[in-house]
N, CA, C and O atoms as CSV, one atom per row, in Angstrom:
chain,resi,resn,atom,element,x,y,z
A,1,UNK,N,N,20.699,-7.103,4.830
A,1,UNK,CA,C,19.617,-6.350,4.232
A,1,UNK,C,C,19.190,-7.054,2.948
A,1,UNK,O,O,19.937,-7.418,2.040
A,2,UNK,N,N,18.122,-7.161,3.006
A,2,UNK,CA,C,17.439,-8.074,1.567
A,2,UNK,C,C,17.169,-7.074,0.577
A,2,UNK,O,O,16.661,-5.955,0.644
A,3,UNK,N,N,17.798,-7.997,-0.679
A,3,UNK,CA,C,17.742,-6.935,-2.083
A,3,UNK,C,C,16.620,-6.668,-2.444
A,3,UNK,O,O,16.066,-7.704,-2.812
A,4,UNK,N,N,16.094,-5.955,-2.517
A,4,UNK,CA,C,14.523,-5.094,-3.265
A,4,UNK,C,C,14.235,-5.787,-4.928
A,4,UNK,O,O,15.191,-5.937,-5.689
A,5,UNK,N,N,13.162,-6.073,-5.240
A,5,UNK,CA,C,13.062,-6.909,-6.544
A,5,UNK,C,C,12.691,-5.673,-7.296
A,5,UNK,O,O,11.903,-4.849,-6.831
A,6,UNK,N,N,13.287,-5.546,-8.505
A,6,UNK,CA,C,13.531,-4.892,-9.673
A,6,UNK,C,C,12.698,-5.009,-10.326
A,6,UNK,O,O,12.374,-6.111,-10.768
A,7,UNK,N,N,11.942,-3.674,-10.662
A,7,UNK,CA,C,10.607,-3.446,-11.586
A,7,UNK,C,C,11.305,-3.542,-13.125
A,7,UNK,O,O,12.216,-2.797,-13.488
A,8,UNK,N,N,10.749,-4.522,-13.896
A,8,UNK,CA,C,10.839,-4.464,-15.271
A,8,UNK,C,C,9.589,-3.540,-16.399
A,8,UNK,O,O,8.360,-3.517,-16.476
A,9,UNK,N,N,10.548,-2.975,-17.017
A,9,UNK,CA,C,9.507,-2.062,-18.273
A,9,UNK,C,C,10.210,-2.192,-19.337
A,9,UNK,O,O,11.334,-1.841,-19.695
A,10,UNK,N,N,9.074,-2.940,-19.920
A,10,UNK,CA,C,9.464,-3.487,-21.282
A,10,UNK,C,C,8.682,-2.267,-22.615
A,10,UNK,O,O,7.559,-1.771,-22.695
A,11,UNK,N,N,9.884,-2.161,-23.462
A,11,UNK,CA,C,8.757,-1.393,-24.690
A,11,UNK,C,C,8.962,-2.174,-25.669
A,11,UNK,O,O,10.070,-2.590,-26.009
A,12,UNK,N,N,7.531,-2.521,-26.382
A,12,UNK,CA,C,7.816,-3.227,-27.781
A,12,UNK,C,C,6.703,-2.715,-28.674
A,12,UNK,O,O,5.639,-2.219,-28.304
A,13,UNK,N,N,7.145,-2.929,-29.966
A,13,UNK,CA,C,6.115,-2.853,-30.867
A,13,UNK,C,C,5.255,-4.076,-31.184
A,13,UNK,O,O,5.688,-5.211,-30.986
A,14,UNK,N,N,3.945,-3.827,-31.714
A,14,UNK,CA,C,3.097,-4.867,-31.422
A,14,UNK,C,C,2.908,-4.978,-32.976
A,14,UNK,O,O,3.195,-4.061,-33.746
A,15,UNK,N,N,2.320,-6.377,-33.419
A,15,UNK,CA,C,2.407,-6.615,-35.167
A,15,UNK,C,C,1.325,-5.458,-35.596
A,15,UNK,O,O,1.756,-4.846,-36.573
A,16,UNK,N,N,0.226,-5.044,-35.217
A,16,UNK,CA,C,-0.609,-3.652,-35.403
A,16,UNK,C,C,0.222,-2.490,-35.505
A,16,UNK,O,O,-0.471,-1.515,-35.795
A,17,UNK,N,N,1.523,-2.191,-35.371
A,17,UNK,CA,C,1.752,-1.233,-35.054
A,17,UNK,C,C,1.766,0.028,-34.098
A,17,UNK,O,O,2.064,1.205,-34.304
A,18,UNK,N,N,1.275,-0.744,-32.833
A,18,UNK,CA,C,0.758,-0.157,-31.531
A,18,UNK,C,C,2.042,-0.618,-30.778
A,18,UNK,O,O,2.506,-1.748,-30.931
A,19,UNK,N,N,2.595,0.325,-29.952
A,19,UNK,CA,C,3.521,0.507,-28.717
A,19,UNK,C,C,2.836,0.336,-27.482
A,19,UNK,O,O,1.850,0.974,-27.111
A,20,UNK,N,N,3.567,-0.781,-26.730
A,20,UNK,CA,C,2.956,-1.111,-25.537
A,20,UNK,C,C,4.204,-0.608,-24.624
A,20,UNK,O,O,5.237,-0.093,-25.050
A,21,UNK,N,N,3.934,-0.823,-23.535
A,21,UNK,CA,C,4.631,-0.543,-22.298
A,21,UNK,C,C,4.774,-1.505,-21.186
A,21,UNK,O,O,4.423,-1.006,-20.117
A,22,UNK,N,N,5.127,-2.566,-21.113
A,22,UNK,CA,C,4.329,-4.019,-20.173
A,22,UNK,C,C,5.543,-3.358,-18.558
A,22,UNK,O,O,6.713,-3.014,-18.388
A,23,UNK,N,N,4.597,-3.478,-17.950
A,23,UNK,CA,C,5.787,-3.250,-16.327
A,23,UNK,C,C,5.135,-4.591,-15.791
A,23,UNK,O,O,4.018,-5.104,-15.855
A,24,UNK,N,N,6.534,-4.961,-15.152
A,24,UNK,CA,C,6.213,-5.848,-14.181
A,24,UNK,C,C,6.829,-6.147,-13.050
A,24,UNK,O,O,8.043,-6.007,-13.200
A,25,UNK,N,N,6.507,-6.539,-11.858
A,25,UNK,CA,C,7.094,-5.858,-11.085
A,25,UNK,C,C,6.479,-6.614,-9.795
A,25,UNK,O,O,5.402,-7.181,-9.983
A,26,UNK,N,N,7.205,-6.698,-8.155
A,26,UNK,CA,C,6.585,-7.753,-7.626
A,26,UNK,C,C,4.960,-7.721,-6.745
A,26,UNK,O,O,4.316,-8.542,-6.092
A,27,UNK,N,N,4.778,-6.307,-7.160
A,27,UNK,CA,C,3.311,-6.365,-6.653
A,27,UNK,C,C,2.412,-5.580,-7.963
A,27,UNK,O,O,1.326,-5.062,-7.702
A,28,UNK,N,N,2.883,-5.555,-9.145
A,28,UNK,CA,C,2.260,-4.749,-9.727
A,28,UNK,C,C,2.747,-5.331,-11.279
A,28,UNK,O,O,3.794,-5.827,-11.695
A,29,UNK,N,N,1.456,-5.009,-11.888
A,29,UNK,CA,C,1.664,-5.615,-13.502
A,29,UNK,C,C,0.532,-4.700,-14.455
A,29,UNK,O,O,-0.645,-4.589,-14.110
A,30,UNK,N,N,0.948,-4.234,-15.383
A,30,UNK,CA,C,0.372,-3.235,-16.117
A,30,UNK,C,C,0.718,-3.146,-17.443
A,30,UNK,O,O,1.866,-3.548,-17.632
A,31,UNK,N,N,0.150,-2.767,-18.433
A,31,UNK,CA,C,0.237,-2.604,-19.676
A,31,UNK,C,C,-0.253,-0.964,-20.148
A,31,UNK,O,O,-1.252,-0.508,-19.591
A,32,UNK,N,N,0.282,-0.340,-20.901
A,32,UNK,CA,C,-0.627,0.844,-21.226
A,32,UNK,C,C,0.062,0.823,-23.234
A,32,UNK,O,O,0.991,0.239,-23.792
A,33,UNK,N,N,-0.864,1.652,-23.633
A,33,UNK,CA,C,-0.672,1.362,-25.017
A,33,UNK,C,C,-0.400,2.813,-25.946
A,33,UNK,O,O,-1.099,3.810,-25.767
A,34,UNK,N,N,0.605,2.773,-26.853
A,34,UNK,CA,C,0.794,4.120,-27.430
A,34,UNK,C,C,0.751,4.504,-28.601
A,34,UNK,O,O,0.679,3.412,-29.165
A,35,UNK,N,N,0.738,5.455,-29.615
A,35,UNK,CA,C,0.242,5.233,-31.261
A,35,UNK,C,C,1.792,5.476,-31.754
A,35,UNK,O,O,2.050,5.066,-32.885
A,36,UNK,N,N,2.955,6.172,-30.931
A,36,UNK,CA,C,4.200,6.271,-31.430
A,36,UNK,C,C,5.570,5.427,-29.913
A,36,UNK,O,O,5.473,5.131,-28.722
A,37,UNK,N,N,6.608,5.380,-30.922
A,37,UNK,CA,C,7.832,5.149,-29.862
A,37,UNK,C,C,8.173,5.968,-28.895
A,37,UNK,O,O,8.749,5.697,-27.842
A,38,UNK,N,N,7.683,7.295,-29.410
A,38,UNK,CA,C,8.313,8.743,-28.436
A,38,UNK,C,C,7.554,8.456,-27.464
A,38,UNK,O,O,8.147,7.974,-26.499
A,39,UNK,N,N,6.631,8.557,-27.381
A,39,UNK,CA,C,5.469,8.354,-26.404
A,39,UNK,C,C,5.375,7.294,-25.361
A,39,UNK,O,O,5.048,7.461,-24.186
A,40,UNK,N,N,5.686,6.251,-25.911
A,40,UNK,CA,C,5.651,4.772,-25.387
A,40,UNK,C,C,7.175,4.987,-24.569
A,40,UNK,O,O,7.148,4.981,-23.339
A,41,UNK,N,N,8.483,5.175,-25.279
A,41,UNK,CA,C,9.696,5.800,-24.436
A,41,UNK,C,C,9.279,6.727,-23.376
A,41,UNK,O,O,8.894,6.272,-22.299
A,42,UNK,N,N,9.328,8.104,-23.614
A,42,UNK,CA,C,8.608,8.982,-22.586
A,42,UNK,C,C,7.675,8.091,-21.525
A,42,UNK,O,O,7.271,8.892,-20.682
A,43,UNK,N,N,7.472,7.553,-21.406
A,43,UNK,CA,C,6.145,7.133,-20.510
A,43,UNK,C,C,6.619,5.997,-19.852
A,43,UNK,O,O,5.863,5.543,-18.993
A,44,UNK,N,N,8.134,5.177,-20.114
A,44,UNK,CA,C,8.529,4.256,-19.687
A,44,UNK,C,C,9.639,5.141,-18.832
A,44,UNK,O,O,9.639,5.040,-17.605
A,45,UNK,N,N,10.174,5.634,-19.211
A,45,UNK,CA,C,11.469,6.587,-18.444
A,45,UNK,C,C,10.385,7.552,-17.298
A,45,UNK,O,O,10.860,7.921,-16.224
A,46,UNK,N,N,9.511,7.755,-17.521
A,46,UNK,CA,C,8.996,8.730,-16.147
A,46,UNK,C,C,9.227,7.966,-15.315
A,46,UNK,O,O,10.184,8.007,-14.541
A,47,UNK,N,N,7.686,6.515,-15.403
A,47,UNK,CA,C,7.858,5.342,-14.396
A,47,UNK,C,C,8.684,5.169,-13.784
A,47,UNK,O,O,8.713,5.249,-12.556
A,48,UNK,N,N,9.911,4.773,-14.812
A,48,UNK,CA,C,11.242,4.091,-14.130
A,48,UNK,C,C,12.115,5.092,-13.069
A,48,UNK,O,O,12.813,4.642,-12.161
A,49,UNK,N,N,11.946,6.487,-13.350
A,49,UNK,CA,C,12.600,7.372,-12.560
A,49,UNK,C,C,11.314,7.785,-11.130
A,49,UNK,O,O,11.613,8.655,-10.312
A,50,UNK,N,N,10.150,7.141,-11.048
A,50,UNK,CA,C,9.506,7.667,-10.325
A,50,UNK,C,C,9.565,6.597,-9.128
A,50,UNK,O,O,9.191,6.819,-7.976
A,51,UNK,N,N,10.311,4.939,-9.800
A,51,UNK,CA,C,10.682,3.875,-8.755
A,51,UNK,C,C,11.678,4.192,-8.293
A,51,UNK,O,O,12.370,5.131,-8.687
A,52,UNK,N,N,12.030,3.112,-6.943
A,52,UNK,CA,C,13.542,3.126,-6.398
A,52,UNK,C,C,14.225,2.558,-7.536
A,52,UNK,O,O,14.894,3.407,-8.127
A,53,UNK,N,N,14.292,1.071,-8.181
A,53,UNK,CA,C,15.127,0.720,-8.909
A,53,UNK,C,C,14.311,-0.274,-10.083
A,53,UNK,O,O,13.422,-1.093,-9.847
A,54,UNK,N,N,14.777,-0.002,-11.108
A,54,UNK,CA,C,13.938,-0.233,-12.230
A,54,UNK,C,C,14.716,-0.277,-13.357
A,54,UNK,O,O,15.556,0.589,-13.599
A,55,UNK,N,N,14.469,-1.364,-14.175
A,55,UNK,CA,C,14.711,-1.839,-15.413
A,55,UNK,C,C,14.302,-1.372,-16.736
A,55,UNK,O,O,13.235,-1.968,-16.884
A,56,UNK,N,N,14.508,-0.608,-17.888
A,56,UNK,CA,C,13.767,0.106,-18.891
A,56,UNK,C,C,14.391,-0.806,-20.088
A,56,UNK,O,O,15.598,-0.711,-20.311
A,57,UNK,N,N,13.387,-1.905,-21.050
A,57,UNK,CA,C,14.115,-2.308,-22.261
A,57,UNK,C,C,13.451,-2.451,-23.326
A,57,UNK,O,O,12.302,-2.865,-23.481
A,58,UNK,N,N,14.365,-2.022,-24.215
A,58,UNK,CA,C,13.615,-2.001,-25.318
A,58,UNK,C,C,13.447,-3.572,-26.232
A,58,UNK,O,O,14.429,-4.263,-26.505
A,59,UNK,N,N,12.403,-3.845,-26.513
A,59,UNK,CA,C,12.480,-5.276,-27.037
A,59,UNK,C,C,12.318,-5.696,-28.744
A,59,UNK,O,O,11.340,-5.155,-29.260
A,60,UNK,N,N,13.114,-6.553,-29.647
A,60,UNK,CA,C,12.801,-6.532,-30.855
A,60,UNK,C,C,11.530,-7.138,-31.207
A,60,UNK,O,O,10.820,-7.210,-30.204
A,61,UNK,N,N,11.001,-7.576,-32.189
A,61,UNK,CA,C,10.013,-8.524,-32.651
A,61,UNK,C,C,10.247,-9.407,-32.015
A,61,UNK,O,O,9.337,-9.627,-31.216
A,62,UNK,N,N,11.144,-10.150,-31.943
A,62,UNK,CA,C,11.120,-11.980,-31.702
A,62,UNK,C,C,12.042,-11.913,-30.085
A,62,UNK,O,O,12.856,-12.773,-29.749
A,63,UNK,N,N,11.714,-10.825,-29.342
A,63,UNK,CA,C,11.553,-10.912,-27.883
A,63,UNK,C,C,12.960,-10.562,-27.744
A,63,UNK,O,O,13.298,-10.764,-26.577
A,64,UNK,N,N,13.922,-10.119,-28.459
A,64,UNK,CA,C,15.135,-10.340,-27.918
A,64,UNK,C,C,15.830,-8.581,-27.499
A,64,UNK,O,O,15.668,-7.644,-28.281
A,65,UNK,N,N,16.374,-8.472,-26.528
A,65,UNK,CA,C,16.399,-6.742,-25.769
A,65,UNK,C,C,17.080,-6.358,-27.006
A,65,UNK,O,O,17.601,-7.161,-27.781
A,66,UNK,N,N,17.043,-4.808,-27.182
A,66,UNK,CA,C,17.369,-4.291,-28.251
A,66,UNK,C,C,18.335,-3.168,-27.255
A,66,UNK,O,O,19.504,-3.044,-27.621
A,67,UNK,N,N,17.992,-2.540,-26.300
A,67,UNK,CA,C,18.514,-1.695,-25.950
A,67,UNK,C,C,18.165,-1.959,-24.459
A,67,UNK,O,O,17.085,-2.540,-24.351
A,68,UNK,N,N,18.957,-1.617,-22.949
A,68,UNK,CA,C,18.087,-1.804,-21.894
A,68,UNK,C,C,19.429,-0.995,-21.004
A,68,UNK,O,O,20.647,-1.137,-21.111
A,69,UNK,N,N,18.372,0.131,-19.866
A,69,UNK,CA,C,19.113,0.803,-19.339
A,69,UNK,C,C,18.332,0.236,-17.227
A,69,UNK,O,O,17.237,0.017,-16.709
A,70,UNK,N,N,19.625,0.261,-16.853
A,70,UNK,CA,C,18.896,0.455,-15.224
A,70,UNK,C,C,18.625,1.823,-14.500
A,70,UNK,O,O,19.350,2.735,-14.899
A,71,UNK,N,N,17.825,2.111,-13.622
A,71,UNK,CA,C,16.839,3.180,-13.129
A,71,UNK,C,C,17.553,3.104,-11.600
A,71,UNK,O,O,16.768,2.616,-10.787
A,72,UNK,N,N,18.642,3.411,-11.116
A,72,UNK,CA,C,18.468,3.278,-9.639
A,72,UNK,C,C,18.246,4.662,-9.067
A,72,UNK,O,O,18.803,5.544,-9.721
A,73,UNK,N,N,17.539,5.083,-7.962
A,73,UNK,CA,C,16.566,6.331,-7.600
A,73,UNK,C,C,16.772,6.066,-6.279
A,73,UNK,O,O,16.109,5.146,-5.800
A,74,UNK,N,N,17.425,6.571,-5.677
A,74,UNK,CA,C,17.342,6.880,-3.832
A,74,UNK,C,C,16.763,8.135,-3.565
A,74,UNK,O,O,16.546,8.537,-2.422
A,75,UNK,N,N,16.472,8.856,-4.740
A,75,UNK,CA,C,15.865,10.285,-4.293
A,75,UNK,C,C,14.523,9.462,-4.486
A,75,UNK,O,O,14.249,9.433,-3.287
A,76,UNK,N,N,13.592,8.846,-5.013
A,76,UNK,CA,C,12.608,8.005,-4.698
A,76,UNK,C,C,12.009,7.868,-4.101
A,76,UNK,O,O,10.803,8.108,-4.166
A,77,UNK,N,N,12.810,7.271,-2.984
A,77,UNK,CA,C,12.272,7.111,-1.767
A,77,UNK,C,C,11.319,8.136,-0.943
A,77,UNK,O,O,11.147,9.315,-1.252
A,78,UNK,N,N,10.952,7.718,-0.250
A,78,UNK,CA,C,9.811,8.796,0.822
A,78,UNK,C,C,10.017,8.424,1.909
A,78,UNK,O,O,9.914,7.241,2.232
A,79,UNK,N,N,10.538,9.883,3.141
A,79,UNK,CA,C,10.471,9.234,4.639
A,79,UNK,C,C,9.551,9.749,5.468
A,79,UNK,O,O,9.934,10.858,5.843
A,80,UNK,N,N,8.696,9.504,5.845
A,80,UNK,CA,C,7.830,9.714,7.216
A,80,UNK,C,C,8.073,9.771,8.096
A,80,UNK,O,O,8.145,8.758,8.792
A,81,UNK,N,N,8.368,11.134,8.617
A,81,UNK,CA,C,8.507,11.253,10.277
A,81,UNK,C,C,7.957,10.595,11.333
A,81,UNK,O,O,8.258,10.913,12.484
């Protein structure tokens, strides 16, 4: 069985002071933008719990993870009769 590629969600602060959200992921790439951390958190943890398996990290200024948790979700999934 072939391993499923792992959605990354990155949170960082931007030199403006704006919270981004970057996902990336193997069919999908997105950015959304936030005025606080709560927000920008909140909005990365839905995502990640709404994939099968997913990456959530938090990133410093100079790119390096600050904090980073994994998302694995088998309730996720969807089956079609």
């Amino acid at each position: 069985m072939a391993q499923e590629a792992r959605a990354l969600l990155s949170v960082v602060l931007s030199r403006d002071g704006v919270w981004s959200v970057n996902e990336r992921g193997p069919s999908r790439v997105s950015v959304a933008y936030f005025p606080s951390k709560w927000g920008a958190m909140r909005h990365a943890v839905r995502v990640a719990k709404a994939k099968r398996c997913c990456r959530v990290a938090v990133l410093e200024r100079g790119g390096e993870v600050r904090l980073a948790r994994d998302y694995d979700n088998d309730s996720a999934r969807v089956e079609t009769p």
